[in-house]
C-alpha positions as CSV (number, residue, x, y, z in Angstrom):
1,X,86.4,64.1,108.4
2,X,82.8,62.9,109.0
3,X,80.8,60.4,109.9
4,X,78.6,60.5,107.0
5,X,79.5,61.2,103.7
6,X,76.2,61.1,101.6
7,X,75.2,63.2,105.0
8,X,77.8,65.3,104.2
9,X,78.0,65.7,100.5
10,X,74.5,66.4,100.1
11,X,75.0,69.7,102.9
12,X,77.9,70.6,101.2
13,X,76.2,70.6,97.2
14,X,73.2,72.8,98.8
15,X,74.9,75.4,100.5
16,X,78.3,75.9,98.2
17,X,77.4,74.1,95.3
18,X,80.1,71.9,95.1
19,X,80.1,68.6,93.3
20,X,82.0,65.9,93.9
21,X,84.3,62.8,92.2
22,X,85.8,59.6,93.7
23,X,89.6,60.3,94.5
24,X,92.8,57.8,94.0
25,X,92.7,57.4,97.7
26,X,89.7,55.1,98.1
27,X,85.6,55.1,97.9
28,X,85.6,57.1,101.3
29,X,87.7,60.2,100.1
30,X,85.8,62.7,98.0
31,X,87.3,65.7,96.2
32,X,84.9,68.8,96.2
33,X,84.7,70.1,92.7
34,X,84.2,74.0,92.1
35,X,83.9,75.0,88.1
36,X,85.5,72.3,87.6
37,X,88.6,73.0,90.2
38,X,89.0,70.9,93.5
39,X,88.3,72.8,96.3
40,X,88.6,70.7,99.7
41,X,88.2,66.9,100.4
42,X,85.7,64.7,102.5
43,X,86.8,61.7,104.2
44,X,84.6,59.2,106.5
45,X,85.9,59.1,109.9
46,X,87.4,55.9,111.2
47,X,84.6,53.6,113.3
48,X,85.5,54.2,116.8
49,X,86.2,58.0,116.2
50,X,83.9,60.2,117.9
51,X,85.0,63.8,117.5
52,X,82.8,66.0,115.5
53,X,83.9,67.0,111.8
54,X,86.8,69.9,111.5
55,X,87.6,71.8,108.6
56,X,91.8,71.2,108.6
57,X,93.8,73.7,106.4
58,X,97.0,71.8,104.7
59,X,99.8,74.5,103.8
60,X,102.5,73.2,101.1
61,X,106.1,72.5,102.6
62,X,108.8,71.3,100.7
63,X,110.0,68.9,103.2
64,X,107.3,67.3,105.6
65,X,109.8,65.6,108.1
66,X,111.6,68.8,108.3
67,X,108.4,70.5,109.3
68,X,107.2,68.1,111.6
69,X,110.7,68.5,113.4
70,X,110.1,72.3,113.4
71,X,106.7,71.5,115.1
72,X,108.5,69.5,117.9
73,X,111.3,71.9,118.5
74,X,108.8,74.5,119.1
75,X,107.1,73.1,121.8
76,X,103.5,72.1,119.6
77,X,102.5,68.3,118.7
78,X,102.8,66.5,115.7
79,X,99.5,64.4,115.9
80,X,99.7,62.0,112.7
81,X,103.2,61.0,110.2
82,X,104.5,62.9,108.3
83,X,103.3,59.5,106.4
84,X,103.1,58.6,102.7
85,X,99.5,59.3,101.0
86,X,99.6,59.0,97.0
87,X,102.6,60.9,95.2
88,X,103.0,63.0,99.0
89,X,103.9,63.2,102.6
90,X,101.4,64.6,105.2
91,X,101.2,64.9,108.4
92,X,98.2,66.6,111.2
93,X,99.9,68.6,114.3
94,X,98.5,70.7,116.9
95,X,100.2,74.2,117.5
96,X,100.8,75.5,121.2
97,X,97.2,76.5,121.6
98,X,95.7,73.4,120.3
99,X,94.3,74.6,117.0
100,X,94.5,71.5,114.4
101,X,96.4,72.0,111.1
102,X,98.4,69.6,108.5
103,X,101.0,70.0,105.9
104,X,101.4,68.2,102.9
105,X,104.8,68.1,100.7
106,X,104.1,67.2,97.2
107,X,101.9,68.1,94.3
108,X,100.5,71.5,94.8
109,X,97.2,73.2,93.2
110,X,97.8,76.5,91.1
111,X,96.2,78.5,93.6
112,X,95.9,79.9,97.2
113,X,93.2,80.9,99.4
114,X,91.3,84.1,97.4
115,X,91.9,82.7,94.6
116,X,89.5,81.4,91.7
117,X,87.3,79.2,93.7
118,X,89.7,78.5,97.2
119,X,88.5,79.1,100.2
120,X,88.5,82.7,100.2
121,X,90.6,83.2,103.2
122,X,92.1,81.1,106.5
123,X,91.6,82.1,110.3
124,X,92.8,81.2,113.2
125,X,91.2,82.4,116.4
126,X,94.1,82.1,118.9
127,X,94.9,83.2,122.6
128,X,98.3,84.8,121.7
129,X,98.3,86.3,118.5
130,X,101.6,87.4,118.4
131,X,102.7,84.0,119.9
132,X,100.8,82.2,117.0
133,X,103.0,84.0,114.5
134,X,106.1,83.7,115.8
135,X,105.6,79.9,115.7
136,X,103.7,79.7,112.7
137,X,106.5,82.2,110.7
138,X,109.3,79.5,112.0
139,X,107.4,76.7,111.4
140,X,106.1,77.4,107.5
141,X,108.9,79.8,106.5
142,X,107.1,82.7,106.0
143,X,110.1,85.3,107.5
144,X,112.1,83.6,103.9
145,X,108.9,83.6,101.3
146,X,109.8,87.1,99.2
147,X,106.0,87.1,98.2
148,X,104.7,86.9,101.9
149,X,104.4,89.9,103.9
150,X,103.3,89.3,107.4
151,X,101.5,93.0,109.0
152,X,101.2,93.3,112.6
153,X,98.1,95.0,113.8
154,X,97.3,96.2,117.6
155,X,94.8,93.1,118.4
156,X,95.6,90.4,115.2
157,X,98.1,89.6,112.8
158,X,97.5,89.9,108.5
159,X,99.7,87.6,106.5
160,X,99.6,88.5,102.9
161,X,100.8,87.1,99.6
162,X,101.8,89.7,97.2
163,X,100.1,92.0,98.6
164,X,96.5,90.3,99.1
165,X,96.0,88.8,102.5
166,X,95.1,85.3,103.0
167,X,95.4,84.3,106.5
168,X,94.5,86.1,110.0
169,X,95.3,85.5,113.1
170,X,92.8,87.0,115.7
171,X,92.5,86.5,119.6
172,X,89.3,85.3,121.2
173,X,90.2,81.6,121.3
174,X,89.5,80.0,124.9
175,X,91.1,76.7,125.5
176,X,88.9,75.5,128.9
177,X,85.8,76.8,126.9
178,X,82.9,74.2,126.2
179,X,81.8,75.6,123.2
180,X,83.9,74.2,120.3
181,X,83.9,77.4,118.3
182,X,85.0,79.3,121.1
183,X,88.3,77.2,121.8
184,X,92.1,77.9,119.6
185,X,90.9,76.6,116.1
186,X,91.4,77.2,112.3
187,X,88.2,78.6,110.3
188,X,87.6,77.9,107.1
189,X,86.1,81.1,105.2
190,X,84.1,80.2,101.7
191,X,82.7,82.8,99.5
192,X,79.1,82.7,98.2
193,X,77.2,85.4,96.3
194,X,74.2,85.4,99.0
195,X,75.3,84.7,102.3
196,X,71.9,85.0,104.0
197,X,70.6,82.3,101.1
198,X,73.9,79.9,101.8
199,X,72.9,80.1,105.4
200,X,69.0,79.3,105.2
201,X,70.0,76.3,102.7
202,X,72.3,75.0,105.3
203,X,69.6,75.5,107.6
204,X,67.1,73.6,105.9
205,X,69.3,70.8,105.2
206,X,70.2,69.9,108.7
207,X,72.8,72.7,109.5
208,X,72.8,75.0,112.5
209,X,74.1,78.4,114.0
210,X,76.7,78.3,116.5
211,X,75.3,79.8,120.1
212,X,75.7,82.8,120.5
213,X,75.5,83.4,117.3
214,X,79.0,84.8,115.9
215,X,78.7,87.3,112.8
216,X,81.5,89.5,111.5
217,X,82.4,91.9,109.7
218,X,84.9,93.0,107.0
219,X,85.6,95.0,104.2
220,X,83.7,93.2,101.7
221,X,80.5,92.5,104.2
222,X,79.5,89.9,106.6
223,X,80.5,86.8,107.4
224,X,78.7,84.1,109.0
225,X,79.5,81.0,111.3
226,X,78.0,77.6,110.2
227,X,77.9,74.0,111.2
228,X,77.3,71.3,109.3
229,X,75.4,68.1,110.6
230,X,78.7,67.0,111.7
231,X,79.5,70.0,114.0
232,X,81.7,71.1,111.3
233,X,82.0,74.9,111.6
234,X,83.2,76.9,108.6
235,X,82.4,80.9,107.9
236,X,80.5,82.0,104.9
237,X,81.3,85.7,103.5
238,X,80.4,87.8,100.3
239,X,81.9,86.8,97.2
């Protein structure tokens, strides 16, 4: 969600090289295209709504109202529906830390994060790791998924799909803090083939690094935090 789309659409094509088409939803929803796959959506924000731009990861259910009771059993809040958008359900919830997520029953892509040109991997920077799981495990069914393997580490949390992981779950995340990308949150990593070009394009085209400057690293490299002109932080990493 932002507050400016041509803003917005024009950070987005610089840094990641996306292009963009019109979606069924209306002229303010734009799908991000990526060799010709979509990658993520950009919607203008309501007028009136003054909270930055988030990246939100949707995971698949197969029944959103199920979910959403899930979500309220387990103490967490279930911000928006589940409501009817297109062919699907959706809905946006909070989880016990406050980090912002949706889920979405209905129509699916062919892939999952790591794959072709997804995101390259979802994390959530949490204050209980371990608490995170348990509630996330209940809530999306991971414990009954034969393909999902979840591998508990000393200080974080890998969850892996046949094999290949595709979500972590790492401490770190502050609720009183006044930084944004200190607080509970979902990150949004994207693969480029330079990060240090990605990030100086983002730069020039109204971007900005985070302060203090966060910069991690993992088996394949770096990764870097990023916000766009919205305040929407995402992580760049090797592809």
């Amino acid at each position: 969600m932002v507050a400016d789309l041509d803003v917005a659409r024009a950070f987005y094509r610089e840094v990641l090289g996306w292009r963009f088409r019109s979606s069924s939803l209306d002229d303010q929803f734009l799908v991000a295209i990526s060799d010709g796959e979509p990658v993520a959506g950009l919607a203008a924000r309501r007028p009136g709504l003054t909270t930055a731009s988030v990246w939100t990861p949707y995971f698949a259910v197969r029944n959103a109202d199920a979910t959403a009771a899930r979500i309220h059993e387990r103490g967490a809040t279930v911000a928006v529906g589940p409501m009817t958008v297109g062919d699907g359900r959706v809905g946006l919830a909070a989880d016990r830390d406050g980090a912002t997520f949706g889920f979405w029953e209905g129509h699916t892509l062919a892939w999952s994060p790591g794959e072709g040109r997804a995101p390259t991997r979802l994390d959530l920077q949490t204050h209980d790791v371990f608490d995170a799981a348990v509630f996330y495990g209940e809530v999306l069914g991971w414990a009954t998924e034969q393909d999902i393997d979840i591998d508990y580490r000393n200080d974080h949390v890998l969850v892996k799909l046949r094999g290949r992981v595709i979500l972590s779950l790492r401490g770190g995340g502050v609720q009183t803090s006044p930084l944004a990308h200190l607080r509970p949150r979902w990150l949004v990593n994207f693969a480029v083939p330079d990060v240090e070009r990605a990030v100086s394009a983002g730069m020039r085209v109204g971007g900005s690094r985070p302060q203090p400057s966060t910069t991690t690293w993992t088996a394949k490299g770096f990764t870097r935090t990023l916000q766009d002109p919205d305040g929407g932080l995402f992580t760049l990493a090797h592809h």
